[in-house]
C-alpha positions as CSV (number, residue, x, y, z in Angstrom):
1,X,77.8,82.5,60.9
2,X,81.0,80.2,60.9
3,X,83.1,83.7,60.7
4,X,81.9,85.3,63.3
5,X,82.5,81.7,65.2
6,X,85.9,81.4,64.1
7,X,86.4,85.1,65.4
8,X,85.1,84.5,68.5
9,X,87.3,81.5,69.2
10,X,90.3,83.8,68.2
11,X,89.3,86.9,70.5
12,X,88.9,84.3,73.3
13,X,92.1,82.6,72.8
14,X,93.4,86.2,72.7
15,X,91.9,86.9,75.7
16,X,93.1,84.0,77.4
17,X,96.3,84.6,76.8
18,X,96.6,88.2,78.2
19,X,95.0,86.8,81.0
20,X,98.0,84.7,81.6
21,X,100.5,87.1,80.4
22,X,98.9,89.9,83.4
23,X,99.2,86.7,85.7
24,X,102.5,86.0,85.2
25,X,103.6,89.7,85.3
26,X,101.4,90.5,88.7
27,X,102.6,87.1,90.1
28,X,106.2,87.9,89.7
29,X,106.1,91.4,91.1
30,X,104.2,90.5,94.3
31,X,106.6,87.6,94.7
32,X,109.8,90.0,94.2
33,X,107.7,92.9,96.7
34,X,107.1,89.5,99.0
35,X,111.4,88.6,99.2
36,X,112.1,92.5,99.2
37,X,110.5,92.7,102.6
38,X,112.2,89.8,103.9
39,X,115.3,90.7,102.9
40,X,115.2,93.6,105.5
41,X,113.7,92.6,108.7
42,X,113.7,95.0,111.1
43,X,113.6,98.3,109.6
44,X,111.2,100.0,111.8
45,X,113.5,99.1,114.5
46,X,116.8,100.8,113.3
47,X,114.3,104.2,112.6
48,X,113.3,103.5,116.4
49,X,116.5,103.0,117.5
50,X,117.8,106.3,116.3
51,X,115.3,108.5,118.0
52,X,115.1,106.2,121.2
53,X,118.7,104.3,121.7
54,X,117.5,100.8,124.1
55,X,119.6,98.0,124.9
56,X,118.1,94.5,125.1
57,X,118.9,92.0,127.7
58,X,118.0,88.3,127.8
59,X,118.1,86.8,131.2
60,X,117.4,82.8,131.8
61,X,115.4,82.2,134.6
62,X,113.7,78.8,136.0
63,X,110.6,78.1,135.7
64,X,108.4,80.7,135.7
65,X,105.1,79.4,134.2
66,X,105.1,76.1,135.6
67,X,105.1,74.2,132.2
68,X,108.6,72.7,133.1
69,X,110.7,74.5,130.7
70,X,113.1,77.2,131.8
71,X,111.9,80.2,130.4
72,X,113.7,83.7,129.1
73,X,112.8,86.9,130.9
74,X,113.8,89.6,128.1
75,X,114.6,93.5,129.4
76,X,114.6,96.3,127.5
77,X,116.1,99.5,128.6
78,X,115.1,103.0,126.4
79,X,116.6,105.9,127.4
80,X,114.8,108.8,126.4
């Protein structure tokens, strides 16, 4: 009975240890997949951009929604 005991401790420990090992592996790609997308905001955009050219504008105006603050009016023209 103490083999079998012994065994199972080592297949668990074994187990265990994959466990981490898949962890680690999994954990490191969704983390390099996670900086990968932020490393290239906007990329829908430049697609966009090609089939539709548009020019943003920024404009500052006063205050528009009455919280006191200046706001920024942005304007977009896409020329189709």
């Amino acid at each position: 009975m103490s083999e079998q005991e012994s065994r199972d401790s080592a297949t668990k420990s074994i187990n265990l240890v994959l466990i981490a090992i898949s962890m680690l592996i999994l954990g490191s790609l969704g983390l390099v997949f996670v900086t990968q997308m932020e490393l290239q905001p906007g990329w829908v955009w430049d697609d966009l951009n090609e089939i539709y050219p548009a020019r943003i504008y920024s404009l500052e105006s006063d205050d528009v929604t009455g919280d006191g603050i200046n706001d920024i009016l942005v304007y977009v023209d896409i020329q189709h």
